[in-house]
C-alpha positions in Angstrom: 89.3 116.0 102.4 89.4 112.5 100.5 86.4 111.4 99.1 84.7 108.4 101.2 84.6 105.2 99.4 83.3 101.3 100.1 85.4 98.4 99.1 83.6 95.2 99.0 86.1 91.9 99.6 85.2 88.9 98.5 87.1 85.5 99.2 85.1 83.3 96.7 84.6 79.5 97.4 82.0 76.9 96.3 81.4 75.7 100.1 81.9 78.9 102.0 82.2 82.4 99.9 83.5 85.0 102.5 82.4 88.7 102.5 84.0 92.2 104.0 83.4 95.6 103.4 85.0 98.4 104.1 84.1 102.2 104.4 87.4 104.2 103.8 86.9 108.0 104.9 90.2 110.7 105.6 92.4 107.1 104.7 91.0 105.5 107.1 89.3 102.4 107.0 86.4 101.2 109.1 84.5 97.4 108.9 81.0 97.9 107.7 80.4 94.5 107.7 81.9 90.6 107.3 79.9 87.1 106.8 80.1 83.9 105.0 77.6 83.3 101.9 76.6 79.0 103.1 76.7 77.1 100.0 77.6 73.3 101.7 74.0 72.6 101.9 73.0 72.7 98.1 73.8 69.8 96.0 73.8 70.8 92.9 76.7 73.3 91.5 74.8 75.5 89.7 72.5 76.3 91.9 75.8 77.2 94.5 76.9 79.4 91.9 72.9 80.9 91.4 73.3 82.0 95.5 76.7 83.5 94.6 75.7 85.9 92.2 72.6 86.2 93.9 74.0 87.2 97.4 76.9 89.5 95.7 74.4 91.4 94.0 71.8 91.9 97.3 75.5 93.3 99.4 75.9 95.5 96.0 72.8 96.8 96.4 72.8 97.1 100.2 76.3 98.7 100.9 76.6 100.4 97.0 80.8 99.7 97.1 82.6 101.5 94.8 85.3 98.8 93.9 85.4 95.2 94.1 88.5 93.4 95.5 88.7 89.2 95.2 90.9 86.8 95.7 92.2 85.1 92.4 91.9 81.4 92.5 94.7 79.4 93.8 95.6 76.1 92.0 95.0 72.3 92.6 95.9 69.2 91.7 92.3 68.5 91.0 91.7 70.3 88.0 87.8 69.9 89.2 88.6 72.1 92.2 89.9 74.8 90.4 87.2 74.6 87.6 85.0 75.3 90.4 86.7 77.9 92.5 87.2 79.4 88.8 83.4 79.9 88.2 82.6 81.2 91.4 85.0 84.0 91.4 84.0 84.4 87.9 80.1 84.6 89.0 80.9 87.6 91.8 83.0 89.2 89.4 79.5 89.0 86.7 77.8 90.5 89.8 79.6 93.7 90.0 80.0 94.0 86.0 76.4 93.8 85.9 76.5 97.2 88.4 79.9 98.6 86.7 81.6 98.2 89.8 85.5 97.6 89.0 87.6 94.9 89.8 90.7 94.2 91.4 92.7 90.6 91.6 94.8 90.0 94.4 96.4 86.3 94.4 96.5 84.7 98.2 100.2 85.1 99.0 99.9 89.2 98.2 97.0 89.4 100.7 98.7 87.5 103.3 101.9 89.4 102.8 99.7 93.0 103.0 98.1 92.0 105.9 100.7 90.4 107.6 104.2 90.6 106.4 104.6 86.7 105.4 102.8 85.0 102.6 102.9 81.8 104.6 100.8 82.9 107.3 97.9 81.1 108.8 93.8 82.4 108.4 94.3 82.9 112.4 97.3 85.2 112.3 95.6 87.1 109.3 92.1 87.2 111.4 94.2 88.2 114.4 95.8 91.6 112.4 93.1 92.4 110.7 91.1 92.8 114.7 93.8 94.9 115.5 94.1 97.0 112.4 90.5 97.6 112.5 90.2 97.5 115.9 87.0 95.0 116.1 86.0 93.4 119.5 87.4 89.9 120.0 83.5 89.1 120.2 82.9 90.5 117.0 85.4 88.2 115.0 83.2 85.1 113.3 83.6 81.7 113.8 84.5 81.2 110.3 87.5 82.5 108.9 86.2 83.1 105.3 84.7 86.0 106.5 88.2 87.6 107.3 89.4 86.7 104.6 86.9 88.5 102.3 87.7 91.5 104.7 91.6 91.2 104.3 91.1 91.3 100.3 88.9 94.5 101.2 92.0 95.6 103.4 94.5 94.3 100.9 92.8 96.4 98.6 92.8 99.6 100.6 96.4 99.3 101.1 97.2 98.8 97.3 95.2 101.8 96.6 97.7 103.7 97.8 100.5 102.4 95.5 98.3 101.5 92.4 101.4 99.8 90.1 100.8 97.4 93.3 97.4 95.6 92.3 96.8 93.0 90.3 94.6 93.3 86.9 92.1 95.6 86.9 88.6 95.4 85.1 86.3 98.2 85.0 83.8 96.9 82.3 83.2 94.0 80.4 85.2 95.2 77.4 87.8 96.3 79.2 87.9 92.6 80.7 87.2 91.4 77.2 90.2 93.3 75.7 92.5 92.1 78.8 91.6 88.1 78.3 91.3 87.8 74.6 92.7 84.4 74.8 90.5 83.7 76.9 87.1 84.9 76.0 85.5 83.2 72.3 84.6 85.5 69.0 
């Protein structure tokens, strides 16, 4: 028998941050949970990314995942956008450190292409597998599409697991995240 294990998605965003999690027992995964974290309706940035790490940590806490899975920033032409989108990734992220959960990466196109076999495929068509993988009620699927897409990063996730040279970086501490962005990170 294979050990039963939680896999919390998160699809960060400084307006909408969507959430999935998923319970993986005998290979099999089953939706605990999926949401949106509403951050349109604070002005001020810091306070958005305050809720973020707030919120991560309370679904920690709640669900106890054993791995994190997130979607790596994509890239604008408004440098402020991705500065943004940067910080709240990198806030969740601080919210799983802080509870030595470990990390996995997964850029946009790899999710889309796990779940549905083309990297150019719509939120819909991803929302639309990831019902029928998981077998969730058309009535069950949210209005917004975040939330599936924190779950396909979960899902993503769970199918990478199975071919680990697969995933993106992996952080399992802040040293270890330390030693793998030196460049990054000031002395």
């Amino acid at each position: 028998m294979s050990k039963e294990r939680i896999i919390l998605g998160i699809d960060p965003g400084t307006a909408v941050m969507g959430y999935g999690l998923l319970r993986i027992a005998d290979k099999k995964p089953e939706m605990l949970a999926m949401g949106v974290i509403e951050l349109a309706k604070y002005d001020n940035h810091y306070l958005k990314l305050e809720r973020i790490f707030a919120r991560t940590l309370s679904l920690i806490d709640e669900f106890l995942p054993d791995e994190l899975a997130i979607e790596s920033p994509f890239y604008s032409k408004n440098a402020q956008v991705t500065l943004k989108l940067g910080r709240a990734q990198g806030v969740a992220m601080a919210a799983a450190l802080s509870r030595d959960i470990p990390i996995t990466e997964y850029a946009p196109l790899k999710i889309k292409m796990a779940i549905t076999g083309s990297g150019a495929a719509s939120k819909e068509q991803v929302a639309d597998m990831l019902r029928r993988f998981l077998k969730i009620p058309k009535e069950k699927m949210p209005e917004k599409l975040d939330a599936t897409d924190g779950l396909a990063t979960a899902y993503c996730h769970f199918l990478q697991s199975n071919n680990p040279a697969a995933s993106d970086t992996k952080y399992n501490s802040w040293k270890d995240f330390i030693g793998k962005n030196e460049k990054r990170v000031r002395k």
